[in-house]
C-alpha positions as CSV (number, residue, x, y, z in Angstrom):
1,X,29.9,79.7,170.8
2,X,31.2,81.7,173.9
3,X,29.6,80.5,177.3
4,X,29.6,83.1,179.9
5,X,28.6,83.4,183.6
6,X,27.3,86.7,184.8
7,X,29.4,88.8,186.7
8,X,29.3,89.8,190.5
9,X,25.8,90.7,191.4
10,X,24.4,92.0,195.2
11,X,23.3,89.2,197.4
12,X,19.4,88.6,197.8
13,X,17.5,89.9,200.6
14,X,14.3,90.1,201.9
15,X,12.6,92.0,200.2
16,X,15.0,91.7,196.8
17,X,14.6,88.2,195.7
18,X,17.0,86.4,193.3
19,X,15.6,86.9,189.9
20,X,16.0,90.6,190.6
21,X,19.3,90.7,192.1
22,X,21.9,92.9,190.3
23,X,25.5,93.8,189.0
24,X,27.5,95.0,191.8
25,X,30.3,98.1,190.8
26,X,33.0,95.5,190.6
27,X,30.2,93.0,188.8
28,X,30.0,95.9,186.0
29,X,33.6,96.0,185.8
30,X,34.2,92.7,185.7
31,X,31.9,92.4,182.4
32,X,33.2,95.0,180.9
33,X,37.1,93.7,181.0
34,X,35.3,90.5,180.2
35,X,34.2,92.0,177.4
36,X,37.7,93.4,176.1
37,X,39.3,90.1,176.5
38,X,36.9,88.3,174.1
39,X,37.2,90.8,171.8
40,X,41.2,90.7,171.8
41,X,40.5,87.2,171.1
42,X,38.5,88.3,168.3
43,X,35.0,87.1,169.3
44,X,32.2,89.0,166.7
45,X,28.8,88.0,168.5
46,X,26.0,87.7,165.9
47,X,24.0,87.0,168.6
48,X,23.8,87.6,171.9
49,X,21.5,85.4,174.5
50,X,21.1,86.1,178.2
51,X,18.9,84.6,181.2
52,X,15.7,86.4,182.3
53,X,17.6,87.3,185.5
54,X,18.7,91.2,185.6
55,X,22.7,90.1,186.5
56,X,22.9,87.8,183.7
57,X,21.2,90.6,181.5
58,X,23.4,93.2,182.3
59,X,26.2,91.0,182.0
60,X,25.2,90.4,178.2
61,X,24.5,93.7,177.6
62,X,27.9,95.0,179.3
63,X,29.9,92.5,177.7
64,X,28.5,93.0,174.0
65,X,29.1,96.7,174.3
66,X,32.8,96.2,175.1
67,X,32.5,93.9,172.3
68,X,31.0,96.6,170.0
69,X,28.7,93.8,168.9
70,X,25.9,95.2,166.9
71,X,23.2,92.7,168.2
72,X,21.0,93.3,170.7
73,X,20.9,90.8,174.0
74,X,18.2,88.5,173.5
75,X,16.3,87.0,176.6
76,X,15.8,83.3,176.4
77,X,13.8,82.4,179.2
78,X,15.3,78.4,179.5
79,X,18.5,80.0,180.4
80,X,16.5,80.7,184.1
81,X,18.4,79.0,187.0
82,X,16.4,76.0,187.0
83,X,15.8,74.8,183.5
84,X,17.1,72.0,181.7
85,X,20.1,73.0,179.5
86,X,18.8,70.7,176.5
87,X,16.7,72.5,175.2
88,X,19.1,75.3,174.9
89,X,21.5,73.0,173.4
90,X,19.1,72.1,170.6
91,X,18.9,75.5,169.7
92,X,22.5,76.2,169.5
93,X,23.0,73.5,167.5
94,X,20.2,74.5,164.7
95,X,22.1,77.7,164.5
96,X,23.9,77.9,161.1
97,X,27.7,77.1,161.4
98,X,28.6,80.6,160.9
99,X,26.5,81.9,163.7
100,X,29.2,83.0,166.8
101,X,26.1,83.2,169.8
102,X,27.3,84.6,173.3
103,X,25.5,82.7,176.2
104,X,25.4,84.7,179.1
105,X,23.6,82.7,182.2
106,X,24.0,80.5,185.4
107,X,25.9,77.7,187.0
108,X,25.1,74.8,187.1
109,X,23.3,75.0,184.2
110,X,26.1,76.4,182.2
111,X,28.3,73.8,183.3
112,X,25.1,71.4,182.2
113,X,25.3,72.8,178.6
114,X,29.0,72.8,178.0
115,X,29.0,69.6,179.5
116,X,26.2,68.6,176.4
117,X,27.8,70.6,174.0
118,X,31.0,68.8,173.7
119,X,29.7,65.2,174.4
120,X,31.2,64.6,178.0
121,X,30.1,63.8,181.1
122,X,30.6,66.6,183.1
123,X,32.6,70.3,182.5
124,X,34.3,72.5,184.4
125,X,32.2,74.8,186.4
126,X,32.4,78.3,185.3
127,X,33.8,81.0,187.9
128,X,31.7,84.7,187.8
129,X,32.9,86.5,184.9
130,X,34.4,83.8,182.9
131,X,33.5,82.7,179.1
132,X,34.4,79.5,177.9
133,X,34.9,79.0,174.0
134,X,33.3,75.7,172.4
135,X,34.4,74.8,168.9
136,X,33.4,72.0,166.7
137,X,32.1,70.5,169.6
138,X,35.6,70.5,171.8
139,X,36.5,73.4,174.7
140,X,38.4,75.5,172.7
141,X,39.6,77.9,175.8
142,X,38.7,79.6,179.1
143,X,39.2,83.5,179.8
144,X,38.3,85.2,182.9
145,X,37.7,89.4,183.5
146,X,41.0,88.9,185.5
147,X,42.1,86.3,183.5
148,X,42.8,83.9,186.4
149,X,41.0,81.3,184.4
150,X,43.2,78.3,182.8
151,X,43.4,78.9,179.2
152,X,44.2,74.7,177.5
């Protein structure tokens, strides 16, 4: 599974609050090179999963068209800033082992999850536009849009 952070978005305001906050020019570009240097690292989504908030949504859906990924972006409301992580985590892990599922969503909960997902006690916070790899339970790599991001 691929663990991503959404891109760049506009800061909140007044009168646009944080759930509707979105993808700034350089956000959108960040996602889409994002998106090309998971899929030079071969990533296939067969599915795609994205917070309710519209950054993190257009994030997934930016980064699964650079993918070509023929799933759509589903919403999955417990990856709202906020919620607990575990029940995402039991989710993922009732997935079949074949399943390659994109997570597209927040820090710290993405942190939280990774953190679950390979048994530790905590996990490298993710920067804006950076995925993390998890395989058979262990961080497999990092990648950033720019990639900046340490790869183990």
């Amino acid at each position: 599974m691929i663990l991503i952070r959404h891109a760049m978005a506009i800061d909140e305001t007044l009168t646009l609050r944080d759930p509707s906050r979105y993808l700034t020019v350089k956000g959108r570009e960040q996602a889409r090179k994002l998106g090309a240097r998971l899929r030079e690292r071969g990533c296939t989504p067969t599915l795609v999963w994205a917070s309710p908030l519209v950054r993190a949504v257009q994030t997934a859906e930016l980064v699964a068209h650079a993918l070509g990924a023929t799933c759509s972006v589903d919403v999955v409301p417990e990856l709202a800033p906020g919620d607990s992580p575990r029940a995402v985590a039991r989710a993922l892990q009732a997935l079949p082992a074949a399943a390659c599922v994109v997570v597209v969503g927040h820090e710290p909960a993405l942190s939280a999850l990774g953190a679950l997902l390979v048994g530790a006690p905590d996990f490298a916070a993710l920067a804006k536009a950076e995925a993390v790899r998890i395989h058979a339970g262990a961080l497999a790599w990092r990648v950033a849009w720019d990639a900046a991001a340490p790869a183990p």
